[in-house]
N, C-alpha and C positions, 0 to 999 in steps of 0.2 A: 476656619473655613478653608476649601481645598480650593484650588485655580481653576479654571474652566478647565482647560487641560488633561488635568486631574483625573478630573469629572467626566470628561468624554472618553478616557481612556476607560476609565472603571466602567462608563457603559456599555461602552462597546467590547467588552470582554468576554460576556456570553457568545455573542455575536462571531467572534474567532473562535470561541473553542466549539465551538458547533462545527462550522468549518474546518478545522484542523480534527476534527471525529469524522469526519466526516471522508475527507483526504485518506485518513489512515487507515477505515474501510473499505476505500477503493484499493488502500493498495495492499490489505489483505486478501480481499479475497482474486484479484489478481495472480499475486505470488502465490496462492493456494491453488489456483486453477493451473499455472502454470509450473508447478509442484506432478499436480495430476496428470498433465499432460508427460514431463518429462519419465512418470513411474511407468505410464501404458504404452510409449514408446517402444516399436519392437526393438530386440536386442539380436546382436549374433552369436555366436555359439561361443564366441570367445571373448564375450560381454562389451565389445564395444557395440555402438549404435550403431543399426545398420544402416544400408544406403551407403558407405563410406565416409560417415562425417568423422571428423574427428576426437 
């Protein structure tokens, strides 16, 4: 027989990878969106971003 311990780890296991699925769809489609953002960014003629950033 396993310790309580054990036992509340193993249930609570769903429980986190829900949450951590959950987390690393937030942070894909973030870095997707901001993927998108940096392709439709004007550019200048001489491919840096324009505006003067760097």
């Amino acid at each position: 027989m396993m310790d309580p311990v054990t036992l509340m780890l193993i249930s609570t296991a769903p429980a986190v990878l829900k949450v951590a699925d959950a987390v690393a769809q937030s942070m894909l489609l973030r870095a997707r969106a901001e993927l998108a953002r940096a392709k439709a960014a004007p550019r200048a003629e001489d491919g840096k971003p324009a505006g003067g950033a760097q």
